[in-house]
C-alpha positions as CSV (number, residue, x, y, z in Angstrom):
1,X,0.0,0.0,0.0
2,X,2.3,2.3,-0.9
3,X,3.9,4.2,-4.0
4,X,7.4,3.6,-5.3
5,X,9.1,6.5,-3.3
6,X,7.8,4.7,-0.1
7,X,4.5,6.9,0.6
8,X,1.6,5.4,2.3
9,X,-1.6,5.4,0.4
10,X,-4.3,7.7,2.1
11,X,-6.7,4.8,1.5
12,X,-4.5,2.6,3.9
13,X,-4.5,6.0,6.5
14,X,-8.5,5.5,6.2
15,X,-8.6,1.7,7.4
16,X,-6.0,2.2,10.2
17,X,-8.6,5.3,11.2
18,X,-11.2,2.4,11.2
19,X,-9.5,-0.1,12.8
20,X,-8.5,2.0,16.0
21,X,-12.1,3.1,15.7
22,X,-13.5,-0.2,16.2
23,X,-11.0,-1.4,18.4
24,X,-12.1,1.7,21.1
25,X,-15.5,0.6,20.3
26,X,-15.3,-2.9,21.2
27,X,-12.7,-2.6,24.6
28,X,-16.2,-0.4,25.7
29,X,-18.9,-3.1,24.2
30,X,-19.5,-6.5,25.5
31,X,-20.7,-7.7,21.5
32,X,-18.1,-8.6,19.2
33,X,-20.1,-7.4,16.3
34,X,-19.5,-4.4,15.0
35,X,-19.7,-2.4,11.4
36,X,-19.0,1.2,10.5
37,X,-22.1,3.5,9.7
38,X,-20.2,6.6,8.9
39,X,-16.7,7.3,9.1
40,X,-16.0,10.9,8.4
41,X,-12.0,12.0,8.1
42,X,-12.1,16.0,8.5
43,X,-7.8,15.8,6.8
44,X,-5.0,13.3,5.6
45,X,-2.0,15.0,5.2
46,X,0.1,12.3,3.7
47,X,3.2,11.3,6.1
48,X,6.6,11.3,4.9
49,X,8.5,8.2,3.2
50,X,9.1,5.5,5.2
51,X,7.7,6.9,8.7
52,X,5.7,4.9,10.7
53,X,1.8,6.0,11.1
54,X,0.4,5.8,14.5
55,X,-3.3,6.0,15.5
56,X,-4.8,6.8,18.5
57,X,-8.8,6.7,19.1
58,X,-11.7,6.8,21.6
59,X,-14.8,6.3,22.0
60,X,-16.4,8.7,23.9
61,X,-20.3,7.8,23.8
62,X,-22.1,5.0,24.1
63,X,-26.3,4.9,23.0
64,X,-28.6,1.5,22.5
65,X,-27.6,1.6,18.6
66,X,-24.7,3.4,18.2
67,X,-21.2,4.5,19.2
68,X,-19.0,7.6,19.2
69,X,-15.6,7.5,18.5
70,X,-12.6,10.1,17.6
71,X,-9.6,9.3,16.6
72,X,-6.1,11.1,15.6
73,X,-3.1,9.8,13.7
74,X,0.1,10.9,13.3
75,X,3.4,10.2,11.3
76,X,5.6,10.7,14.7
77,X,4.8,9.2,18.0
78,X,2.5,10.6,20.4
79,X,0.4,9.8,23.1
80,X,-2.4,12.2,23.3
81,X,-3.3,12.4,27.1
């Protein structure tokens, strides 16, 4: 998933977004069944070559049917707290 000068695709940015999502959905959900309604990205600023991406996500509400969940990534390491 990525070009020839070593740049990750924005599309695999998009399912590492999703991923995190639905892992902060499910460590707050006692079902293991989950699927994506509406995933919304506000930017992707393509990182650099060859960094490593890192995503961090949360899930900050919790109704009968659905879930809320943001989540940041970023080309360096962070922790967000």
């Amino acid at each position: 998933m990525a070009d020839s000068a070593g740049g990750i695709a924005s599309g695999a940015i998009s399912s590492l977004i999703d991923h995190a999502c639905g892992i902060a959905v499910m460590s707050r959900l006692e079902r293991v069944s989950i699927s994506t309604l509406n995933l919304k990205i506000d930017h992707i600023r393509l990182p650099t070559a060859r960094s490593p991406v890192t995503a961090w996500a949360h899930c900050y509400r919790v109704s009968e049917i659905m879930t809320f969940v943001r989540a940041l990534t970023s080309s360096l390491f962070f922790h967000p707290c």
